[in-house]
N, C-alpha and C positions, 0 to 999 in steps of 0.2 A: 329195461336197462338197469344195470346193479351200479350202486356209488363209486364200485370200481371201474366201470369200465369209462373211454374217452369220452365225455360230450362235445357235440360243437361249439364252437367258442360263438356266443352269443357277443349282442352288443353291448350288453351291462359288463360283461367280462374284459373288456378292452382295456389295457390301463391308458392312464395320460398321456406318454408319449407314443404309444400306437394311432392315440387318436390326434396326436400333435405332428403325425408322420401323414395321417391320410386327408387332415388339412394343408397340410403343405403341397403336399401334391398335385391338390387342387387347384391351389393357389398357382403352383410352378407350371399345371397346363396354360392357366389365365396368360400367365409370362409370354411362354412358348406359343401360344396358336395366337393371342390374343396382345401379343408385345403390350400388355397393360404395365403400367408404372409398378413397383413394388410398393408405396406407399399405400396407393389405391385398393392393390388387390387386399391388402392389408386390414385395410380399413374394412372393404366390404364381405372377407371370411372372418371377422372377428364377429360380424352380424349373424353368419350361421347360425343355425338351430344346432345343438351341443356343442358349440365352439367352446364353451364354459366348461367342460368337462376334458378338457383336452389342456398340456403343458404347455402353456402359452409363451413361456421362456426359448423349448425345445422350436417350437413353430418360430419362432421370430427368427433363433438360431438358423434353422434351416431352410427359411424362405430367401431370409437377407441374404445368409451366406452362399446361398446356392447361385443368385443373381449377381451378388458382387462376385464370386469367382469362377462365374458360368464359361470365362475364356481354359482357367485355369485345369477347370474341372474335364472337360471336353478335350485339351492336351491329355490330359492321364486315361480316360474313357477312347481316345479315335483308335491307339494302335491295337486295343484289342478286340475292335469291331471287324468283322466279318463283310461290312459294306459301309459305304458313305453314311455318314452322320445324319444328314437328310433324310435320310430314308429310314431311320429311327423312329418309330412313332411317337408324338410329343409325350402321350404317358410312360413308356418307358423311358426316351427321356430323360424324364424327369424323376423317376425312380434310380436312374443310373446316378444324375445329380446327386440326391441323396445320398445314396450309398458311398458314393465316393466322397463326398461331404463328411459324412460321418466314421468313416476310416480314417479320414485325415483331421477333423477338428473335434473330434470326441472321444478319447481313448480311453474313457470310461467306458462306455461301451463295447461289450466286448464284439471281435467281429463276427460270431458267427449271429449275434442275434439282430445283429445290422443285416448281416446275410440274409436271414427267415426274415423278420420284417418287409425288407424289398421283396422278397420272393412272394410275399401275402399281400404287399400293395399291388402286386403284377398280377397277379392270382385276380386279387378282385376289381381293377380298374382298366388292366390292360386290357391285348386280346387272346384269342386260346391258349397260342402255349409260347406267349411273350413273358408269363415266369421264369421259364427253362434257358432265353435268352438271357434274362437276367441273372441267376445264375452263374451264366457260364463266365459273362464280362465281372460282374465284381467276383465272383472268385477269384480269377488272376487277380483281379486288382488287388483283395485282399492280401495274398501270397506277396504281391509286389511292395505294399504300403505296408503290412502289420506282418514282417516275416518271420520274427520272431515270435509272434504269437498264435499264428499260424503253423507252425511249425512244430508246435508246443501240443498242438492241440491234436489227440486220438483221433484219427482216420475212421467216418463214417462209411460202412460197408453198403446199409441199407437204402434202398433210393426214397428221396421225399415224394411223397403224393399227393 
């Protein structure tokens, strides 16, 4: 393999808030299967092995917020599901939380890269091709919340893999 060509992204390559997304997540399944307190869960992924390595601003952001506006979020996420909410698997879920979390309360980030992060947490936590799901629900959402930036943004021809 030459310096130019892609490598896979290792876990030393991860930055902070990739790794403050894939604690959250984990933490948001605890919520969902496990209706654990938010404090609690809090308390015991801060104990993780590399939780230290991870934006622990970003993770508080997106655990709390996701929980305190889990009504919120889930009005914006039901009308573009394809079936009952239920029948959601809690990992995706919880990556849909996210994503609409961070459409709506981070506009520093821009959205396609909320986009690719969700689609990599789905990728590695969900199941076969609960990415593709994901995908397709925050996409609209994106267009719907960030449409002027959205809109701004060059049309991708090439499909992600």
């Amino acid at each position: 393999m030459t310096d130019t060509q892609a490598k896979p992204r290792k876990a030393a390559d991860k930055s902070a808030r990739t790794r403050a997304r894939e604690f959250a997540l984990q933490a948001l399944y605890q919520h969902l299967v496990g209706r654990n307190e938010a404090t609690d869960i809090d308390a015991f992924t801060r104990d993780l092995s590399g939780f230290h390595k991870a934006d622990s601003v970003h993770f508080d952001a997106l655990l709390h917020g996701c929980i305190e506006q889990a009504m919120a979020l889930d009005d914006l996420l039901t009308p573009l599901l394809d079936r009952p909410l239920a029948e959601i698997s809690p990992i995706e879920h919880g990556v849909l939380w996210i994503g609409a979390y961070e459409f709506r309360q981070c506009p520093d980030v821009p959205w396609r890269v909320v986009l690719n992060e969700c689609i990599e947490l789905a990728k590695s936590f969900g199941g076969t091709d609960g990415h593709k799901y994901v995908n397709g629900v925050l996409h609209k959402l994106a267009a719907q919340l960030r449409p002027q930036e959205v809109s701004a943004a060059p049309s991708r021809q090439t499909p992600r893999g």
